[in-house]
C-alpha positions as CSV (number, residue, x, y, z in Angstrom):
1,X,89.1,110.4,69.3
2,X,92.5,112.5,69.4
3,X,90.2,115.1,71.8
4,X,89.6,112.8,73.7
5,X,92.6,110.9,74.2
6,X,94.5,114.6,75.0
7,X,92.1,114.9,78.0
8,X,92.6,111.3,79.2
9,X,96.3,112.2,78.6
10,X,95.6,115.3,81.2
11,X,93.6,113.1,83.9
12,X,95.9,111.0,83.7
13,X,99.1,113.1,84.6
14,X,97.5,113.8,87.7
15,X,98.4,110.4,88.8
16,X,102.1,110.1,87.6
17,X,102.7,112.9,89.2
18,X,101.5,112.0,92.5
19,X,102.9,108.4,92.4
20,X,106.3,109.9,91.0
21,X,107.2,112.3,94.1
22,X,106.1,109.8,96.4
23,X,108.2,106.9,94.8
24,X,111.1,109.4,94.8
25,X,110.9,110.0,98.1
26,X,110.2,106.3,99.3
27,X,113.1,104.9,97.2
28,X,115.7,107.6,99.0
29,X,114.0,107.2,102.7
30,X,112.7,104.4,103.3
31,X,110.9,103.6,106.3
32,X,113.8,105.5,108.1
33,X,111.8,108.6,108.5
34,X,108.3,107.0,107.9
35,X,106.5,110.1,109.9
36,X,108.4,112.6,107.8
37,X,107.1,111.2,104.4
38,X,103.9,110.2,105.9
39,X,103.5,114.0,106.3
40,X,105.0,114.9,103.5
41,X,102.6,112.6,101.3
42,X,99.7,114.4,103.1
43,X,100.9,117.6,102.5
44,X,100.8,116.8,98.6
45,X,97.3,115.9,98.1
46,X,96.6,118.9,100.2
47,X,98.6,121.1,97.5
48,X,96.9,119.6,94.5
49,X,93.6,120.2,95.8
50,X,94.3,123.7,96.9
51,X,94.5,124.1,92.9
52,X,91.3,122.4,91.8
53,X,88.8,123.2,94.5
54,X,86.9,126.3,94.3
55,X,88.8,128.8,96.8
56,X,85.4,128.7,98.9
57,X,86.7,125.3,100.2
58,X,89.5,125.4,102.7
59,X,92.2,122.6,102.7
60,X,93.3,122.3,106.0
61,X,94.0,119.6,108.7
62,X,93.0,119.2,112.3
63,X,89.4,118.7,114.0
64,X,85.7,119.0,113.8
65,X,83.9,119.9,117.1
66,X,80.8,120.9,118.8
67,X,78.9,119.6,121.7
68,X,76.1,117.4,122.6
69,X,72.5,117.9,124.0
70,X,73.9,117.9,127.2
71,X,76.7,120.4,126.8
72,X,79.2,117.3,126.8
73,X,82.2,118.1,124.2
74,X,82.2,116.0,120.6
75,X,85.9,115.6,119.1
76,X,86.8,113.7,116.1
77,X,90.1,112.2,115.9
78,X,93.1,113.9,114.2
79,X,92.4,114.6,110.2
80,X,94.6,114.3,107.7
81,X,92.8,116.6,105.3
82,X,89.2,118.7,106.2
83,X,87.3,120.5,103.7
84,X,86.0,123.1,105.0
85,X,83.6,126.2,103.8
86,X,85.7,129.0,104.9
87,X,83.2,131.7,103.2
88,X,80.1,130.7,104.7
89,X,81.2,129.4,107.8
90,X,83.5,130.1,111.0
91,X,86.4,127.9,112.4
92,X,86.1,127.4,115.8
93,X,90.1,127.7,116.0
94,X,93.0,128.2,113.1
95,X,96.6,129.1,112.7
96,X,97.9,128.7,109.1
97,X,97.2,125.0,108.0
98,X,95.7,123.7,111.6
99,X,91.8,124.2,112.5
100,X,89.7,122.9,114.3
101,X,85.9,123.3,112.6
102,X,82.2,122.9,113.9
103,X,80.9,120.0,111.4
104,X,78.8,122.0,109.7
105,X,81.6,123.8,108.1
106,X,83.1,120.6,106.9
107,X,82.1,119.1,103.4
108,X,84.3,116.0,103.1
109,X,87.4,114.5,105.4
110,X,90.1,112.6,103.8
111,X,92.9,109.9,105.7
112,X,96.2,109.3,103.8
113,X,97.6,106.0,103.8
114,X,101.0,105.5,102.2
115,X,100.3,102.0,101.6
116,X,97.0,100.6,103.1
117,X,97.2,97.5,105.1
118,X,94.6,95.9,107.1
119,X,95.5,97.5,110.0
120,X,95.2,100.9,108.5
121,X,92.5,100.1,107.1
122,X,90.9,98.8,109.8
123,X,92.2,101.8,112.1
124,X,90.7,104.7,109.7
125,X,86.9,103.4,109.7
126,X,87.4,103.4,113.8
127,X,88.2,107.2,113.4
128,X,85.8,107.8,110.7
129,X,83.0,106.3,113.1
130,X,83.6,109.1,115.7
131,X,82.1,111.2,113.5
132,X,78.7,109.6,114.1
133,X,78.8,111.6,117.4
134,X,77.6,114.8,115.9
135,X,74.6,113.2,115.0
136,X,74.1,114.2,118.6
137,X,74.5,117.9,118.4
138,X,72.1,119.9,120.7
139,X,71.1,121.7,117.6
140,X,70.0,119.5,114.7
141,X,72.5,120.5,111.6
142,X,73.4,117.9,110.2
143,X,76.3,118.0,107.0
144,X,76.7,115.5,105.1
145,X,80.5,115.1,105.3
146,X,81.5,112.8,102.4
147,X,84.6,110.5,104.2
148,X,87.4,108.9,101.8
149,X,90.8,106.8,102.6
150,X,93.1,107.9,99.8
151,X,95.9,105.4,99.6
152,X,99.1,105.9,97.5
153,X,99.5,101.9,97.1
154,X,98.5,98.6,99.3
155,X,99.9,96.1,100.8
156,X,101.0,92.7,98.6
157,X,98.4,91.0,101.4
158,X,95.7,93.1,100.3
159,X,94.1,92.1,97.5
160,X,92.2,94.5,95.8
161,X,88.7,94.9,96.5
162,X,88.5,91.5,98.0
163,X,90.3,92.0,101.4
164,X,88.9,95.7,101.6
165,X,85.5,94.5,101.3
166,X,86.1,91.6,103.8
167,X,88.1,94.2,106.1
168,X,84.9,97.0,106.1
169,X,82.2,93.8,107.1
170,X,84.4,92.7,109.4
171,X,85.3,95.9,111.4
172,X,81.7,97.2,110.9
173,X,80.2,94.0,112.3
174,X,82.8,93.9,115.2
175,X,82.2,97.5,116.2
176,X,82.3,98.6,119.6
177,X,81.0,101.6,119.0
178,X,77.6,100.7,117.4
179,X,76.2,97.6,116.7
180,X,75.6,96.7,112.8
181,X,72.2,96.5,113.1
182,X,72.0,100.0,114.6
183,X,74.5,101.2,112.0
184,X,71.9,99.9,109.5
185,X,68.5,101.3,111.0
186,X,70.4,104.8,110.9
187,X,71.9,105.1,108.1
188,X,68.2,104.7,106.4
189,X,67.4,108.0,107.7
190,X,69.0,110.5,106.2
191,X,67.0,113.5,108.5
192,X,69.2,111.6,111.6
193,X,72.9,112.4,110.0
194,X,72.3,108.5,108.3
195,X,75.4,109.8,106.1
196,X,77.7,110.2,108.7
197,X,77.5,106.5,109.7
198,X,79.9,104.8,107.0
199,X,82.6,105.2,105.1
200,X,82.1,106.8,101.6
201,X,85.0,105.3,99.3
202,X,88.5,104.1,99.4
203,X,91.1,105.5,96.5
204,X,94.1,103.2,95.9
205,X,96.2,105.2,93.6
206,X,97.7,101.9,92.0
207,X,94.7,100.1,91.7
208,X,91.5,101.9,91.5
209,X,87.7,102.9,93.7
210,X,85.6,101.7,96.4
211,X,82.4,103.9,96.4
212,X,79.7,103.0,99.4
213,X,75.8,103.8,99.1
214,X,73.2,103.6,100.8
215,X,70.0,101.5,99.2
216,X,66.6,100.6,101.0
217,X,64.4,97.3,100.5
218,X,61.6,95.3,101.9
219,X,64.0,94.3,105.0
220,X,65.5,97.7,105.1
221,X,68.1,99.7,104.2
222,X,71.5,97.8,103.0
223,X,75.1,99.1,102.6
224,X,76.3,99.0,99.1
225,X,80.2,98.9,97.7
226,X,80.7,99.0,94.2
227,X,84.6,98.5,93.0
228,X,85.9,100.4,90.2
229,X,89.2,99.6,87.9
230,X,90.5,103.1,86.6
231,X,93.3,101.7,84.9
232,X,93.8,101.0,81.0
233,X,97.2,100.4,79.5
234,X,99.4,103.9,80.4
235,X,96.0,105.7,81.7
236,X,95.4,106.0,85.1
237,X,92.1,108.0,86.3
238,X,92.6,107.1,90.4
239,X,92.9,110.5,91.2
240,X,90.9,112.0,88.6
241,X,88.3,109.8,89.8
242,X,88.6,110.6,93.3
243,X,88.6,114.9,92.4
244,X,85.3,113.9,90.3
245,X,83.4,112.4,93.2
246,X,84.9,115.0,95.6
247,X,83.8,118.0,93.4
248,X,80.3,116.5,92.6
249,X,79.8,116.7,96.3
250,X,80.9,119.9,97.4
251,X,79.4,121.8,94.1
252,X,75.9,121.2,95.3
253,X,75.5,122.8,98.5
254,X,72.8,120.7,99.6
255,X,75.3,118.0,99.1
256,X,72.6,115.4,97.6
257,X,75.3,113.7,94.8
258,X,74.1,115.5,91.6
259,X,77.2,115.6,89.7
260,X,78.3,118.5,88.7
261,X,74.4,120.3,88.7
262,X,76.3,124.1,88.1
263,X,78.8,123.2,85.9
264,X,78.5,121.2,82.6
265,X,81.4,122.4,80.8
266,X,83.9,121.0,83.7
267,X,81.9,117.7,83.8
268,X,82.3,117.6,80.2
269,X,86.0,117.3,80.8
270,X,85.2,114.1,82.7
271,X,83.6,112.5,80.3
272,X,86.6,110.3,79.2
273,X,87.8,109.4,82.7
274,X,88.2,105.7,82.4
275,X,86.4,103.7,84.6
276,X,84.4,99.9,84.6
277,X,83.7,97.2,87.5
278,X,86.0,95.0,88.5
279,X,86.0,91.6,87.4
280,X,84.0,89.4,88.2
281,X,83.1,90.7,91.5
282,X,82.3,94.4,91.5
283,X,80.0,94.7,94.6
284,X,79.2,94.1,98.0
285,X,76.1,94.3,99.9
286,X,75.8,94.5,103.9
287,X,74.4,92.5,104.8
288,X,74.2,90.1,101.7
289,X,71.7,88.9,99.8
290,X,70.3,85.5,101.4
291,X,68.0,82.5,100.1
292,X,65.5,83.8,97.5
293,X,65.7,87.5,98.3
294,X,65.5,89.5,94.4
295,X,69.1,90.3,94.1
296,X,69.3,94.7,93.7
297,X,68.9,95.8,90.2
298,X,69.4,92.3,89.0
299,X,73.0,91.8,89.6
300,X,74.1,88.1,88.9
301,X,75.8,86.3,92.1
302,X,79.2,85.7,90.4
303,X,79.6,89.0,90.4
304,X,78.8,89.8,94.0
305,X,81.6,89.2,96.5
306,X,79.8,87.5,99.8
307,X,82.1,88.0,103.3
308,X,81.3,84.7,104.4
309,X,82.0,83.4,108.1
310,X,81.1,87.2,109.3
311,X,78.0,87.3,111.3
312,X,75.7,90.1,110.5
C-alpha cells in the first residue's frame, strides 16, 4: 500500500503543479492581460509534455493542411498544441515552436481553456469539426488524430459533466457544418476518417474526464461519453489521466487504443491513477436510448444523463 500511495503521490504532483503556476499567475493578473496568460497557460502544458512524450513526437502549435480531390486547399483553425511525428514525417512549414503539418503527421491536437465556459466550449468543437475536411484528401490517409479540450478550471455555470454533455448534443445537433445524422453514418466507418468526426475527451483539471467512443447497434452506430471523477481527498489524477490516454494513443502507431501495447513497465506506473464514474450519471449516449431499445452493456437509466428538449 505505501508503493502505491508514493506513485499516487507522484501522479498527483503533476496536477499541483500545473494548478499552482496558473493560480499564481491569475491571482496577480487578472483578466488584465487575459491573452498574455492565456498563452502563457498553453505554453506550460506544452513544457510538461515536451518531458513525458517520447522525443519522436513534436510539441508544437500552428496548423494541419493539405488539399482536396480537387486541388482546393484544407486548413484547420489555429491549434493550441499539435502533436506531431517529427521522425517519420515532414512539416509542411516550421520556425521554432510554429508549424504548419500535413495531418498525417499529427497524432493528437489539444485546445487550452483557462476556464471553460459554454461558449468555449461550444467554440472548440466548431474548430475541432474542421478537421473532418481531411477526410477529403485527394489521397486516402487517413490519421486518426485523437482531439482533447484541456481546461485549467470551469465556469461556476457549468456544472460538471451535466452542462458539458448537454453543450456537445446541443452544438453537434445544431451543426452547420454536418448534419447529426451524417456525423453519425460516418463516424461508423472508421476506413472514411469516422475518427476525425468528434471530439475525443474534455480534461477539467479541477474536476475530472469526458472520454467519447464510438459504439455500433442494430440502428447504427451511437456516440458514447463516459464521465470520470479523478479526485479522492488530496489526490488529483486529471492530468495524469489525461498523459495516460494521450500516451496509449500515440504508443501504438496504428493508433487503434491498446494501452500501452510496448510498454508494460510504464503502464504499471498507472496502475494506481484514481479514477471511478461520476455519480449517478456517468454516461451519455447520442442519440439516447428510446422506448424498449436494450440499454448498451446493461447500464441502468439513473445513471444515464438524457439531453432532453434537443432534437436528434
Amino acid at each position: 500500500m505505501e508503493n502505491i500511495d508514493t506513485f499516487r503521490q507522484f501522479h498527483s504532483s503533476f496536477n499541483d503543479e500545473l494548478f499552482s503556476k496558473v493560480e499564481r499567475l491569475d491571482q496577480l493578473l487578472g483578466r488584465d492581460h487575459w491573452l498574455s496568460v492565456g498563452n502563457y497557460k498553453e505554453s506550460l502544458l506544452r513544457s510538461v509534455l515536451r518531458n513525458v512524450l517520447p522525443k519522436k513526437w513534436e510539441v508544437s502549435t500552428g496548423f494541419i493542411m493539405s488539399i482536396d480531390r480537387n486541388a482546393n486547399p484544407i486548413k484547420s483553425k489555429q491549434i493550441d498544441i499539435i502533436i506531431w511525428d517529427s521522425v517519420n514525417k515532414s512539416p509542411i512549414f516550421r520556425d521554432g515552436e510554429f508549424v504548419i503539418v500535413p495531418p498525417e503527421a499529427c497524432g493528437a491536437i489539444i485546445e487550452i481553456k483557462g476556464k471553460l465556459t459554454h461558449t468555449e466550449l461550444s467554440k472548440s468543437l466548431t474548430n475541432f469539426d474542421k478537421i473532418m475536411d481531411f477526410a477529403k484528401l485527394k489521397y486516402q490517409v487517413h490519421r486518426n488524430i485523437r482531439k482533447y479540450i484541456f481546461s485549467y478550471d470551469i465556469s461556476d455555470k457549468l456544472k460538471f459533466p451535466r452542462s458539458i454533455w448537454r453543450t456537445i448534443a446541443k452544438t453537434y445537433t445544431t451543426s452547420n457544418q454536418i448534419s447529426f445524422k451524417e456525423r453519425l453514418e460516418v463516424s461508423g466507418h472508421h476506413e472514411h476518417g469516422g475518427s476525425l468526426f468528434s471530439l475525443d475527451a474534455v480534461f477539467v483539471l479541477t474536476k475530472g474526464v469526458i472520454i467519447r467512443d464510438i459504439i455500433g447497434g442494430k440502428k447504427g452506430p451511437r456516440l458514447l461519453y463516459n464521465s470520470y471523477s479523478t479526485i479522492d481527498n488530496s489526490i488529483n489524477h486529471t492530468y495524469a489521466f489525461f498523459e495516460y490516454d494521450l500516451q496509449s494513443h500515440l504508443g501504438n502507431d496504428r493508433f487503434q487504443g491498446l494501452w500501452y501495447m510496448d510498454q508494460p513497465g510504464l503502464l504499471s506506473t498507472k496502475d494506481s491513477i484514481v479514477i471511478k464514474p461520476t455519480e449517478p450519471e456517468f454516461v451519455m449516449f447520442l442519440p439516447p436510448y428510446e422506448g424498449k431499445e436494450k440499454v448498451y452493456r446493461g447500464i441502468e437509466n439513473r445513471q444515464i444523463y438524457n439531453p432532453r428538449s434537443i432534437d436528434f
